[in-house]
N, C-alpha and C positions, 0 to 999 in steps of 0.2 A: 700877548696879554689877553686875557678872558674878554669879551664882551657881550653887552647884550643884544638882541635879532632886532633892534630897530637900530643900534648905532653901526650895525654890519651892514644891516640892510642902505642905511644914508652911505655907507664906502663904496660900496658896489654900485651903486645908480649914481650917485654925482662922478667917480671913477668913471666909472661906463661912459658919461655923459662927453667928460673931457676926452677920453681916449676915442669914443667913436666921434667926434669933432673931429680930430684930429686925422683920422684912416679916411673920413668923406674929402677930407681938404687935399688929401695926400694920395686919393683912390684907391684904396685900400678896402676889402672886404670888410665890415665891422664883426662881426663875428671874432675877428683875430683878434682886435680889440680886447672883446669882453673873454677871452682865452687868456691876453697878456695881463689884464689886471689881476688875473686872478694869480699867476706865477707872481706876478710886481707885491701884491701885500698878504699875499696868504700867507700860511705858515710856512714855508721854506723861501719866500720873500721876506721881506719887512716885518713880517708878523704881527702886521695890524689885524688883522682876524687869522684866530689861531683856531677854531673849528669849523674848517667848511663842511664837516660831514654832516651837521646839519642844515646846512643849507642843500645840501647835495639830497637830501629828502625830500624836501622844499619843491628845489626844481624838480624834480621828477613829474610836477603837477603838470608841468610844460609839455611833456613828453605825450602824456596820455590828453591833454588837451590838444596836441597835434594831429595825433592820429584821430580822435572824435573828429575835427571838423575833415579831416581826410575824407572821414566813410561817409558824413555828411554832402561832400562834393563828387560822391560816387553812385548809381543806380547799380544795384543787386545784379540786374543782367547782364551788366559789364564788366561785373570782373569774375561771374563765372567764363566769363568767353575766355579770359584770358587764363585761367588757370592751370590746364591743359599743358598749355606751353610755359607758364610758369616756373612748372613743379619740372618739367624736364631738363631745364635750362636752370633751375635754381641746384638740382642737384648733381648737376656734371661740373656746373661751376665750383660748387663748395670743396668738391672732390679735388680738382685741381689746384684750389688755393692751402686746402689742408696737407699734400705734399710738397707744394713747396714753403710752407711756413714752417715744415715739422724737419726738409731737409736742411732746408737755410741754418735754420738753429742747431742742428745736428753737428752742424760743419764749424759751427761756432762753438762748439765745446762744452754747450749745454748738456743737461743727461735726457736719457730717454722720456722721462716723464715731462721734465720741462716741453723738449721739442712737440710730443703730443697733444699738451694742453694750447702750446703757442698758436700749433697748425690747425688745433680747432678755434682756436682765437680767430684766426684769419680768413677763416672760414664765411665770417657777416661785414654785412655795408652800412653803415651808419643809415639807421633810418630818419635821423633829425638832420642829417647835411642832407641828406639825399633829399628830401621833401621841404624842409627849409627851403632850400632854393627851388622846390618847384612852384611856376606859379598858380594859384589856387586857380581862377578864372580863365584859365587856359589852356593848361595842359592836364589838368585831370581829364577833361573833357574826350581828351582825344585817347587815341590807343595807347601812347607812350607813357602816358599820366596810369594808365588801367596797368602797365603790364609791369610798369617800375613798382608798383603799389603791391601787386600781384606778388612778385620778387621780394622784397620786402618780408611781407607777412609769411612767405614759407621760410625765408631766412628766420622769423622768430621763431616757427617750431624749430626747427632747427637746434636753434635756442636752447629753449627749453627740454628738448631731448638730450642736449650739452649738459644742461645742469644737473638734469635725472643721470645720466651716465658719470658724470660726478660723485653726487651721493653715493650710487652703488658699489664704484671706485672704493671709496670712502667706509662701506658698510654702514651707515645710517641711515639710507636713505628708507623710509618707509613707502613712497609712489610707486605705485603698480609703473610698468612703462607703458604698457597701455590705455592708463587713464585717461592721458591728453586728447586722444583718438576719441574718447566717447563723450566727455567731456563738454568738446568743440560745437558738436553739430547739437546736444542738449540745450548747451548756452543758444545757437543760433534760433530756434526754435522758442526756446520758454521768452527768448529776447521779441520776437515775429510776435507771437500773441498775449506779450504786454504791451506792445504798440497799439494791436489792431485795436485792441478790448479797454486799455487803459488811459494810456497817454496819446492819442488821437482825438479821443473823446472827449478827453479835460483841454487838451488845444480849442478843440471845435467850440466848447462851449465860455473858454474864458479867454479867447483870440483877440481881445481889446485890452487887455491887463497886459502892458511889454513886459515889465517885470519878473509878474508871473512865470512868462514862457523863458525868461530867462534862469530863473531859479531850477525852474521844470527842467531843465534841458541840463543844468549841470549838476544837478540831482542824479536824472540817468544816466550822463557820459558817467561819475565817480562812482553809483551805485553795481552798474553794468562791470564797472573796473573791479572794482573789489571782490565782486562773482567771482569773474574770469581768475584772479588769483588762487582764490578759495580752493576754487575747483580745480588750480592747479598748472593752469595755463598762464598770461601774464594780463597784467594792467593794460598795455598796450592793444594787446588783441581786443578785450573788452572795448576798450574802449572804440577803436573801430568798429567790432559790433554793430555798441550804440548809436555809431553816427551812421551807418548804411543803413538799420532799420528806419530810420527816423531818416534819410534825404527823400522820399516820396513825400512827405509829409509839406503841407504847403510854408509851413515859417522853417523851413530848414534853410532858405539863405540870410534870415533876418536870425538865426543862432549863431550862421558861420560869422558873418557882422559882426556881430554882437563879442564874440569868445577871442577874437584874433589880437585885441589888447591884451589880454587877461592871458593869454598861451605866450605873448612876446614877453610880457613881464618874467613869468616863470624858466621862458628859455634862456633870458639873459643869467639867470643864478645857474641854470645849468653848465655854460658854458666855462661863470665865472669858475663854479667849483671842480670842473676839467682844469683848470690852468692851476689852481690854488691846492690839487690835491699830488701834483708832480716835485718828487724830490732831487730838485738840485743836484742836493750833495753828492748823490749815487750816481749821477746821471752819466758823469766820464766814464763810469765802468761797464755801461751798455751804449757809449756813443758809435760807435762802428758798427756794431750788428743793429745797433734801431735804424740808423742811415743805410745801411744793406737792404733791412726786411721792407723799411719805407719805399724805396726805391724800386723795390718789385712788387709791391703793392700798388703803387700808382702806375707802371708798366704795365702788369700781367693782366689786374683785372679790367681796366676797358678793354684789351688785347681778348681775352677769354671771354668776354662778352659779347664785342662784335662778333668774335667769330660763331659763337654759338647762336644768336638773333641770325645773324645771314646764313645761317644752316635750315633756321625754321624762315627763311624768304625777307625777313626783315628786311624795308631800307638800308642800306649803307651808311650814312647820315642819321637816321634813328640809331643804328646800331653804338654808333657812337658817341651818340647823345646821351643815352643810358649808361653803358660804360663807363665813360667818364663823370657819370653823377653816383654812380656806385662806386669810385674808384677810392676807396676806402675802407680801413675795419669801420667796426661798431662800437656803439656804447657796451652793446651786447659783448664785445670782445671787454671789456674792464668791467664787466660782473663775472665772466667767467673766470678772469684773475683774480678777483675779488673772490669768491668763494674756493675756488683752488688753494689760492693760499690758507684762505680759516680751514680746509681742509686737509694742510698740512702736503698738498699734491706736488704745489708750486714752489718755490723758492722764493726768495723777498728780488734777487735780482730775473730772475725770468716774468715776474708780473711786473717790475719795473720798464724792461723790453717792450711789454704789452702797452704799457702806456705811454711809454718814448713814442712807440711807433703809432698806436693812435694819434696822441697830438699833431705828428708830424705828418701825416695823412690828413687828419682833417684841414691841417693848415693849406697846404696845398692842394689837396682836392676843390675847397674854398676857389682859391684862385683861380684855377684852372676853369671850373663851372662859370664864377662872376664876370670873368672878363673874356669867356666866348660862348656861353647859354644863355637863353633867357630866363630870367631869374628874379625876385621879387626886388635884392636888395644890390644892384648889379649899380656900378656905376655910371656906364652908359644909358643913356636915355635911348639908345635905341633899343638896350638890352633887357630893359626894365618890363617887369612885367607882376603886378602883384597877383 
């Protein structure tokens, strides 16, 4: 049944309320929680809210408010250091998880096109588990906080060259492919001297109005976002941008403060609308290859991680810290299903795959992090760590 964004919005948070009650009592990640509500009354539940795909817009806000306090908890010279090693390790990784997600499926009797889009599906780490559980006041701080971060943002070009070789797939796409390239370091730049010249300046001078600099600040994390799309790149990128330009800046802990209600609000509808946008009904017909692909996705990628970090000298113990917080596809894997399919590339059952095998990754990558990493929302009080 139809409803309106404020009786959807009261299901989803008093839902949430009861369900994460219940996962704290019972030790449970809450996260899985606001995943189960969303399967329990979405549309292929109950069908107490029958359109989450607007809410699935909604929460996006989550995402790019994520990343903004990221860059915010980041100095500029830190994660050039790391990038180096980044980009080499991000791209031996992809390579590896793109053959085996393209052969797994192959062997399942998918067609060729399915297996390729899948294997580039499998290719990205959830940037919202993966940073979700990091905690802000600790581990960005350190090298693993820099280099997971690092890992990350080359996985979303990555991305985005996914979705440009899409289009072209496709024949519509009008994006040069080298756009993104120029793009990037344009955005980094005209971003550096509207700081220096604009928004430094209005802080300096209006630093007693809290308000203000909170307005100011989520003005540039959304305006900084909508650039970076513009021009072709994502929301996400922008919006870390904004927040690395702006952490020299002296109220940059007094924004990250300030934004981390307002980013939990928006990640809880993201979550819910992951769980509310999976269909049941189809769901037997990709249960053993999603529990296949799952299963070597939570294997391969800490396995292909540590060993490539202990190639570049990495800890042992780091190496597998990151690993296993990358031990997941991405949301980025269910936009590239997402448009696959509007592009006629995918089948309705191989982007169902994609998002069997999401869920069930997230769910257990959850676990796995919660109850032996340190983590914001960990249930151990030794583990805990906002």
């Amino acid at each position: 049944m139809q409803q309106d964004i404020v009786f959807s919005t009261f299901l989803i948070f008093a839902g949430a309320s009861i369900l994460a009650t219940f996962a704290l009592y019972t030790r449970q990640p809450v996260l899985i929680a606001y995943i189960a509500l969303g399967t329990l009354i979405g549309p292929f539940g109950v069908g107490w809210i029958d359109h989450p795909e607007q809410l699935e817009n909604m929460s996006h806000i989550g995402i790019i408010f994520l990343l903004f306090l990221l860059g915010l908890d980041m100095q500029p010279s830190s994660l050039i250091a790391v990038i180096k090693q980044a980009s080499t390790i991000g791209l031996a990784s992809s390579l590896v998880f793109f053959l085996a997600g393209f052969s797994i499926t192959w062997l399942f009797g998918f067609s060729q096109m399915d297996s390729i889009i899948i294997g580039l599906a499998l290719m990205f780490s959830s940037t919202i588990i993966g940073l979700k559980l990091l905690p802000t006041t600790v581990l960005h701080h350190k090298h693993m906080g820099n280099l997971m971060i690092g890992l990350l943002l080359l996985q979303d070009m990555l991305a985005i060259f996914t979705l440009i070789f899409l289009g072209v797939m496709k024949g519509d796409s009008e994006m040069p492919v080298w756009q993104p390239f120029i793009a990037l370091p344009l955005l980094i730049g005209v971003a550096y001297l509207a700081v220096r010249f604009v928004l430094l300046p209005l802080i300096t001078r209006f630093d007693r109005y809290r308000e203000y600099l909170f307005i100011l600040a989520i003005g540039w994390c959304l305006s900084l976002a909508e650039a970076a799309q513009l021009a072709s790149l994502t929301y996400e990128i922008g919006a870390f941008i904004a927040g690395i330009t702006l952490a020299t800046s002296p109220i940059a802990q007094f924004i990250a403060i300030s934004l981390k209600p307002l980013r939990d609000f928006f990640l809880v509808m993201f979550f819910f609308a992951l769980g509310a946008g999976l269909d049941l009904t189809m769901l037997p017909s990709v249960a053993v290859s999603a529990i296949t692909l799952a299963v070597v996705v939570l294997a391969l990628k800490p396995i292909t991680f540590r060993v490539l970090l202990r190639g570049f000298s990495e800890r042992t113990s780091l190496a597998w810290d990151v690993g296993f917080r990358l031990g997941q596809i991405s949301e980025f894997s269910l936009l590239v299903a997402f448009v696959a399919v509007e592009s006629s590339l995918l089948s309705e059952r191989g982007s169902l795959l994609i998002q069997a095998t999401a869920i069930i990754t997230f769910v257990i990558s959850s676990y796995i992090v919660v109850f032996n990493y340190p983590n914001p929302i960990a249930v151990s009080d030794k583990l805990r760590r906002d």
